[in-house]
N, C-alpha and C positions, 0 to 999 in steps of 0.2 A: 157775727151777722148770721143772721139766720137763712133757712130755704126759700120764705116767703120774699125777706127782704131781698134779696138777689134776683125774683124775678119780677119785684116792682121795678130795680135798677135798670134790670133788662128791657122794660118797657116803658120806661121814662127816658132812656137813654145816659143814666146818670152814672158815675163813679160812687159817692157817698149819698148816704142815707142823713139828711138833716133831722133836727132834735123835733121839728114840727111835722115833719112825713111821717116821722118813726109815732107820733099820738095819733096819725091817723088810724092805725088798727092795733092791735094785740095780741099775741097770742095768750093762750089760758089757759091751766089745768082746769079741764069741767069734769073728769072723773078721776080719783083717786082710791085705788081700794088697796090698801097697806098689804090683804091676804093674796088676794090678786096676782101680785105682782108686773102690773101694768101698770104702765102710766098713759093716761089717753089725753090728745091735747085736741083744741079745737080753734076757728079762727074766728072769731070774735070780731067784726066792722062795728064801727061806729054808727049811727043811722047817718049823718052826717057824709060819708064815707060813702055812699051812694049817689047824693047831691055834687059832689068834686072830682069823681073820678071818672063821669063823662065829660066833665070838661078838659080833663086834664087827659084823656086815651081814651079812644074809641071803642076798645073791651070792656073801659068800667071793670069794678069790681071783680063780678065773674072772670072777668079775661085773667086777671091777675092769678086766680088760684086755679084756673085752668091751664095758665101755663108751667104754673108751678109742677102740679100735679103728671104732665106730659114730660117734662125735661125730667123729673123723678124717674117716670118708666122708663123713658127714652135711656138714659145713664143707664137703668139698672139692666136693659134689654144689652144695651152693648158691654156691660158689663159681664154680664153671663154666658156671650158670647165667646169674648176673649178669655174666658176662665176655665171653657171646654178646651182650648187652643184653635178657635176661628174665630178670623180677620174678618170682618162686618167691612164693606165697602158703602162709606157714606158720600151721600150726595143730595147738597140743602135743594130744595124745589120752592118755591114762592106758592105755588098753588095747590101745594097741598098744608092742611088746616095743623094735621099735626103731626105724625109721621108712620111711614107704608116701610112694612120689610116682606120685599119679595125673592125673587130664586136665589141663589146662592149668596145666598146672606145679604145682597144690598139693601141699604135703606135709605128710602127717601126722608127729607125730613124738611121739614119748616126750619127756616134758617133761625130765626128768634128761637127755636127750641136748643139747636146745635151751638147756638150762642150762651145763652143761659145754662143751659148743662156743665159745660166747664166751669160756671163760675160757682155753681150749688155743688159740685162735686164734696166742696171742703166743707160745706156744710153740713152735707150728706152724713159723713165724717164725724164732724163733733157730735153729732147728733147720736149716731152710732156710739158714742164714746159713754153714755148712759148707760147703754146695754152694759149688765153685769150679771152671769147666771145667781140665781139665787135670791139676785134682789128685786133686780128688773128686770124680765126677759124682752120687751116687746117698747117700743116708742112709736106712738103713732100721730100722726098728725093729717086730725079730718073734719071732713064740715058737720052741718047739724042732722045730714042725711047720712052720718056713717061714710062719706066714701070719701078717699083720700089715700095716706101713705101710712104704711106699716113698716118697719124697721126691726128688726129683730138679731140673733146673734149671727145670721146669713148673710143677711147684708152689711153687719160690721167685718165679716171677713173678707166681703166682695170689696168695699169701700175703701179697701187699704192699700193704695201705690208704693210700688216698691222706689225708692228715692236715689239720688248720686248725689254725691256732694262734691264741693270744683276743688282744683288743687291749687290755684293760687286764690290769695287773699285779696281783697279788691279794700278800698278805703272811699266811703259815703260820707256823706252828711245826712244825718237822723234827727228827728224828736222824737226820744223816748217819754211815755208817757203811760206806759202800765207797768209792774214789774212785781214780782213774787218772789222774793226774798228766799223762800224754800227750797221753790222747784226750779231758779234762776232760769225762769219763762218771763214773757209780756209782751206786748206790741207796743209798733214804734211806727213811724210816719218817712218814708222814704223823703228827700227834699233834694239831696244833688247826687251823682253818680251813677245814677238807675232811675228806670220810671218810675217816677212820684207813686208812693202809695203805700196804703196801710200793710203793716207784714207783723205774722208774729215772729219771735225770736227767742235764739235759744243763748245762754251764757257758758261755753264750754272750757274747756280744761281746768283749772285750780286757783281761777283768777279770784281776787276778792270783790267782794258785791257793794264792797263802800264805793269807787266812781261810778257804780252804774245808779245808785241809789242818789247820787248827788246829780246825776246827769237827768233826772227825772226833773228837777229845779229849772233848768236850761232850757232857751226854746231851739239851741242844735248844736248838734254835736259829732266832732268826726270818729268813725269807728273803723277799725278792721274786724271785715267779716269773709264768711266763705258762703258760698251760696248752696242752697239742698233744694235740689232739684226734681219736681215728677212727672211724669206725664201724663196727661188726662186720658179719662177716656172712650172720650173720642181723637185721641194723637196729639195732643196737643203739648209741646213742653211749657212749663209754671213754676214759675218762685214757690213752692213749699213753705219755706221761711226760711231766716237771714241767721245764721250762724256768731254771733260773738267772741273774735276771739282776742281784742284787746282793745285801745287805742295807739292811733299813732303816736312816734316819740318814747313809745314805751316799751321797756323789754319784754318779749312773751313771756308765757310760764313757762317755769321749767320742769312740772309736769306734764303726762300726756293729754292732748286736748280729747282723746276717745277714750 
């Protein structure tokens, strides 16, 4: 899920992106220059998309990529904060539009920003995960007037929370439903044990990938996992994603799971 789609979520109030929201816009490579080494992306509405989005939020369109665009800085503002080693004291305000950083680092902030920011952090992330010197230096994502988000090898470094993982093992119920055989990653659909909700997931220690590949077939499934922990930031702790380390009933491996 991307930076945009997170903060339509934010201001629809929704959890998931349905398959008919998600035709509502696009994003698009509009410039590619292989010598470059950039990749420029841009957001692309529907005309359509203009006609549905006042009825459906008061910001319309605009609203949508200008809050995207504020939760970007806002993250990257307290991110670069706490990278110097100074603690930003936040504080959401209703009446202010988007957010004020006065004396000793406090900042005011529109709650809907402070909201949204932790949930684009991870996408912040993947996005960052493009950056490669040499091939791509720079990811951006902006309107037709040039203005928008830049992403470079600085901000892959800034975007990177350092994680904990739990020491005991907890037992869910899942639907797995992506899974990569190689790099023994994919997302799955949280259903009992924890709050509901999409996570990606890692398969760790020397398990074999034939049940998880069959567990793909199944609409649920119990698992033991560990949980990997970070925290956002603006302070907040989050699922990172769900650790894999076997099923119930089953003996672990008996190699190391790190």
């Amino acid at each position: 899920m991307n930076i945009v789609d997170r903060s339509y979520l934010t201001l629809t109030g929704k959890d998931r992106l349905s398959k008919k929201e998600r035709e509502k816009y696009k994003i698009i490579a509009y410039k590619f220059d292989p010598g470059s080494l950039h990749i420029d992306l841009a957001i692309e509405f529907y005309e359509i998309i203009q006609q549905v989005f006042p009825f459906m939020m008061p910001v319309g369109a605009a609203g949508l990529w200008n809050l995207t665009k504020s939760s970007y800085n806002f993250v990257k503002t307290v991110t670069e904060l706490r990278a110097r080693g100074e603690d930003p004291l936040i504080q959401e305000d209703n009446s202010i539009q988007s957010y004020i950083i006065g004396d000793n680092n406090k900042i005011m902030v529109n709650p809907s920003i402070s909201i949204n920011a932790d949930k684009i952090e991870e996408s912040v992330g993947k996005i960052g995960s493009f950056i490669s010197p040499g091939t791509v230096d720079r990811v951006a994502l902006k309107d037709l007037e040039e203005d928008g988000i830049s992403i470079t090898e600085e901000e892959k470094r800034l975007f990177n929370p350092e994680t904990t993982i739990s020491e005991d093992t907890e037992t869910i119920v899942v639907k797995i439903y992506r899974l990569d055989v190689e790099s023994k990653k994919g997302k799955l659909y949280i259903l009992e044990g924890m709050e509901p909700k999409d996570s990606p997931f890692q398969i760790i220690g020397d398990q074999a990938i034939g049940p998880y590949i069959d567990a793909l077939k199944t609409d649920q499934i119990k698992v033991n996992i560990l949980r990997e922990m970070a925290v956002s930031l603006t302070g907040k702790p989050y699922l990172k994603r769900v650790l894999l380390v076997g099923f119930p009933g089953t003996k672990p491996s008996q190699g190391k799971l790190f």
